[in-house]
C-alpha positions in Angstrom: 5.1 -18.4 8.4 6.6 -16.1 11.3 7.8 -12.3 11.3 10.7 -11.9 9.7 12.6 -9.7 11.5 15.4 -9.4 8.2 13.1 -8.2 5.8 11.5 -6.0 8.6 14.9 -4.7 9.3 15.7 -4.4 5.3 12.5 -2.2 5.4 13.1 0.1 8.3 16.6 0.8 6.5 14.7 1.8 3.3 12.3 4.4 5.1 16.1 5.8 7.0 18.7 6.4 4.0 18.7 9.0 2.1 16.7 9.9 -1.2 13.0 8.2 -2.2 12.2 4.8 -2.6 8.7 3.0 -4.7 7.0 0.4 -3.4 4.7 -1.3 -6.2 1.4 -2.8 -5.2 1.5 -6.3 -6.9 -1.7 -8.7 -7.0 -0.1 -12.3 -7.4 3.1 -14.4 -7.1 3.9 -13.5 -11.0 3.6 -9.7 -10.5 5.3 -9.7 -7.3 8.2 -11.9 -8.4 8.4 -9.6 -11.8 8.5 -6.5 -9.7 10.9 -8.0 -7.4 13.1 -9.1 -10.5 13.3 -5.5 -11.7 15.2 -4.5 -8.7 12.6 -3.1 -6.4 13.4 -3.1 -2.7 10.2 -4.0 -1.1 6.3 -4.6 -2.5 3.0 -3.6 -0.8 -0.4 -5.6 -1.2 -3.4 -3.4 -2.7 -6.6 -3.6 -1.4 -8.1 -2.9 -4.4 -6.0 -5.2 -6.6 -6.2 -8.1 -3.9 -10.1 -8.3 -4.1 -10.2 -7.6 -8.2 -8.4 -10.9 -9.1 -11.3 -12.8 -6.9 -14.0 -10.6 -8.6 -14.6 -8.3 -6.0 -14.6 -5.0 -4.9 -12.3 -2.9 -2.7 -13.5 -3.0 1.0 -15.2 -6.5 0.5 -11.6 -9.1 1.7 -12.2 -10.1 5.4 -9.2 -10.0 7.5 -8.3 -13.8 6.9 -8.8 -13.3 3.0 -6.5 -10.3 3.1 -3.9 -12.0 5.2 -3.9 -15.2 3.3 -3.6 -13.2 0.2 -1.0 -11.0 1.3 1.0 -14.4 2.9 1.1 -15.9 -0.7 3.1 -12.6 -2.1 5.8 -12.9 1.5 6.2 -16.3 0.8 6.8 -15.6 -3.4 9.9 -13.6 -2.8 12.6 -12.6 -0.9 12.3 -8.7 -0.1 10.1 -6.7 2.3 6.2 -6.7 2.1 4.3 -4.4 3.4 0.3 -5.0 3.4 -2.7 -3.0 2.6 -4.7 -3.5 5.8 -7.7 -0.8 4.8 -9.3 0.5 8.4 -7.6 -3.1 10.2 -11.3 -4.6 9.5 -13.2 -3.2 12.4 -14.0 -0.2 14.2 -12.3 -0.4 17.2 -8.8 -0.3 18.4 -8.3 -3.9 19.7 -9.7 -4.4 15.5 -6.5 -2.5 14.3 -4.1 -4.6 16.9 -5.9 -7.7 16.0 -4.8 -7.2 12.1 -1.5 -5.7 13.0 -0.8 -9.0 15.0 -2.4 -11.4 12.0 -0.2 -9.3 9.5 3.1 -9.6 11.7 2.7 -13.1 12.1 2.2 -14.2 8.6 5.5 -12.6 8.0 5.0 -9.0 6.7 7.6 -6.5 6.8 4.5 -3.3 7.5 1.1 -2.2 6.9 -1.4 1.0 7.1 -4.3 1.5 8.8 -6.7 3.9 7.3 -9.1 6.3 9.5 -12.5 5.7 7.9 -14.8 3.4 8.8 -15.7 0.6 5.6 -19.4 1.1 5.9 -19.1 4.8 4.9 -21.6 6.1 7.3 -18.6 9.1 8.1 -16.2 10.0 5.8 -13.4 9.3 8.7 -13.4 8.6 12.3 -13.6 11.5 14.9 -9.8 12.1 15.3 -9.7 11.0 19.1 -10.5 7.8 18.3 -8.7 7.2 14.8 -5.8 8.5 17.1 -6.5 5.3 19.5 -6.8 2.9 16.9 -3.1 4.1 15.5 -1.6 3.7 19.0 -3.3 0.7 19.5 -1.9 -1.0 16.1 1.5 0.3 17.3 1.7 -1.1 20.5 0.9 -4.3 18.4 3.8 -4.0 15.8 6.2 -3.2 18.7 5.0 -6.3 20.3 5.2 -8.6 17.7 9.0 -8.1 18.4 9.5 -8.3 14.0 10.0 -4.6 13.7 7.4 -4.0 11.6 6.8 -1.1 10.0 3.4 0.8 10.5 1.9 3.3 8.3 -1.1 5.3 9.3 -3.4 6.5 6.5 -5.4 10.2 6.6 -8.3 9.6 4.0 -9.6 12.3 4.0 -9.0 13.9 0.5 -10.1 9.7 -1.2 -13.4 10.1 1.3 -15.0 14.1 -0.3 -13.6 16.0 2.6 -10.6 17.9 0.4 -9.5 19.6 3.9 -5.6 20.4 4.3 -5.5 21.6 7.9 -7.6 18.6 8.8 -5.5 16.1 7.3 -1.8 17.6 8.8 -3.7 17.5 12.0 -4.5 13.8 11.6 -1.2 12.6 10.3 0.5 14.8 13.5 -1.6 12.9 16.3 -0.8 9.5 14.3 3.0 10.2 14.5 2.1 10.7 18.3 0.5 7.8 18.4 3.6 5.2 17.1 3.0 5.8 13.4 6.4 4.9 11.5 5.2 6.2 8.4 1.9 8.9 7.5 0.3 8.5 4.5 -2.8 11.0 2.7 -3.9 9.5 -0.6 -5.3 11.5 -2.6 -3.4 14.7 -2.8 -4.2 16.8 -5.6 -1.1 18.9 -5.7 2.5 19.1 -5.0 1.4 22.3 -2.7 -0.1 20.3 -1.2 2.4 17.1 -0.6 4.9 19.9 0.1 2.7 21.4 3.1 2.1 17.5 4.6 5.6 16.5 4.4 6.9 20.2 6.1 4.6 19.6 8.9 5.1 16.3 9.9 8.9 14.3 11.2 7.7 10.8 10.3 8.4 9.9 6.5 5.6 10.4 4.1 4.0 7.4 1.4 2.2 9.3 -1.5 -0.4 7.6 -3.5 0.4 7.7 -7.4 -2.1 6.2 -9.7 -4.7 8.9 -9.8 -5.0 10.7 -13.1 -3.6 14.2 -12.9 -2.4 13.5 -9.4 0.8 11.2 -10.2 3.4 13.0 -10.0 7.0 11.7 -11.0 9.3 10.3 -8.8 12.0 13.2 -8.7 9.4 16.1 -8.0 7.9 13.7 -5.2 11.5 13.5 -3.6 11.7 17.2 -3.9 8.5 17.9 -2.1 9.9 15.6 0.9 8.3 12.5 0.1 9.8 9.5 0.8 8.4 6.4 -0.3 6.0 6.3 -3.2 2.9 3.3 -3.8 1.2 2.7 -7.1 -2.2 1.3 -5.4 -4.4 -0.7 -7.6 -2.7 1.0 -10.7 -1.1 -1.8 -12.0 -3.4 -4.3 -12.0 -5.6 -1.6 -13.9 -2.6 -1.3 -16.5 -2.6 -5.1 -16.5 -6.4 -4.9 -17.3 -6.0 -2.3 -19.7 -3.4 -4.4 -21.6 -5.5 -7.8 -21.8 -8.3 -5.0 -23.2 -6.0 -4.3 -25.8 -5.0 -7.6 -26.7 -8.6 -8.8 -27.2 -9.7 -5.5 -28.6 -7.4 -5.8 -31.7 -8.5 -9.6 -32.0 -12.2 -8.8 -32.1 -11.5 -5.4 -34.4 -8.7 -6.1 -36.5 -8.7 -10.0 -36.6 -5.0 -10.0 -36.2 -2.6 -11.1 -33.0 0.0 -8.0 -33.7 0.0 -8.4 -29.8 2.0 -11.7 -29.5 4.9 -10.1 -31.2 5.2 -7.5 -27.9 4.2 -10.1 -24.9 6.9 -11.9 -22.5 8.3 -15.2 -24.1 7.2 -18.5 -22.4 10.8 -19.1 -20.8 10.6 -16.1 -19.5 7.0 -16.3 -18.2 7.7 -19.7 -16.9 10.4 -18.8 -14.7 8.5 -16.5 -12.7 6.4 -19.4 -11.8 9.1 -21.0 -9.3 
């Protein structure tokens, strides 16, 4: 399907008006069209979640696998959809435009590119050239004509190199760079999501989903963040759900569960 510049639009308005807005990571056409029934304004893909439903692990989706997958939650409902486009599968910066294009085209509404390379021999690009790759996937997004949204991602703190200074410094030269949002999973403290958003003009996604590190919405708002992504944490609650359904079957011998799941009407109608 083409960009669509309305829910592009729909998203830049979210990341302008006031307050602090969540954008849940589904992993299929049911999840996204449950979030979206619950009133969210806009979903994100999780590369995590994406390659877990086809048995496999993060960092493993080619480019077309993640588009295609991505295309399939766009096309299942009608609010913005940002994708989860880890380091825009390659190391170089026509790599990042190349996705950014592939991403604008099946109709996204934005996406991140992170600044570490997927075979892990650096914890991160040198910052010159993650720097390149961000203004390279800008110049894409601008010329896709779609308005679509680009986030640029600092991994430091997800990659073993827990370095503040470094990481400001990153998301600063991204913003220069035509980064519309900055993003820095992994941020162990609200000191710390405090310091990034004070030092940088571009809005700020935070990460929740890590244990100890997920803050709530109101003191994320407080600190200056302004949109807030759930990663692959809802698939995992999905997982640990289905673990407790079949764990009171095989231990108890009882189906207490059925009592608490969604109704088949219900279910059904989030199949279209």
């Amino acid at each position: 399907m083409p960009s669509r510049p309305d829910t592009c639009a729909r998203f830049r308005v979210l990341h302008a008006e006031p307050g602090i807005f969540v954008i849940p990571n589904p992993w299929d056409v049911v999840s996204a069209r449950i979030l979206a029934a619950m009133g969210f304004q806009a979903l994100a893909t999780s590369s995590s979640a994406s390659a877990a439903v086809i048995g496999r692990r993060d960092g493993t989706l080619s480019r077309d696998e993640a588009i295609a997958h991505a295309r399939t939650i766009v096309e299942a409902v009608d609010i913005p959809v940002a994708a989860d486009l880890e380091n825009g599968f390659g190391d170089r910066p026509e790599d990042a435009a190349e996705t950014i294009r592939a991403a604008a085209d099946a109709g996204l509404a934005g996406g991140s590119i992170e600044d570490s390379p997927s075979d892990r021999r650096a914890p991160v690009y040198e910052l010159a050239h993650a720097a390149a790759r961000v203004e390279a996937a800008a110049a894409a997004a601008r010329e896709s004509g779609s308005g679509f949204v680009l986030a640029a991602r600092a991994e430091n703190f997800i990659r073993g190199r827990r370095d503040l200074a470094d990481t400001i410094a990153r998301l600063q030269a991204y913003a220069l760079a035509g980064a519309d949002v900055l993003f820095a999973p992994g941020l162990p403290d609200l000191a710390s999501v405090r310091a990034v958003c004070a030092s940088v003009s571009k809005p700020v996604n935070f990460m929740a989903g890590i244990p100890g590190a997920s803050f709530s919405v109101a003191d994320l708002r407080d600190a200056g963040v302004k949109r807030v992504s759930t990663a692959g944490s809802l698939y995992r609650a999905a997982v640990q759900g289905l673990r407790d359904a079949a764990g009171e079957i095989s231990g108890k011998g009882t189906f207490g569960y059925v009592d608490r799941i969604v109704s088949t009407p219900d279910f059904v109608k989030y199949l279209g």
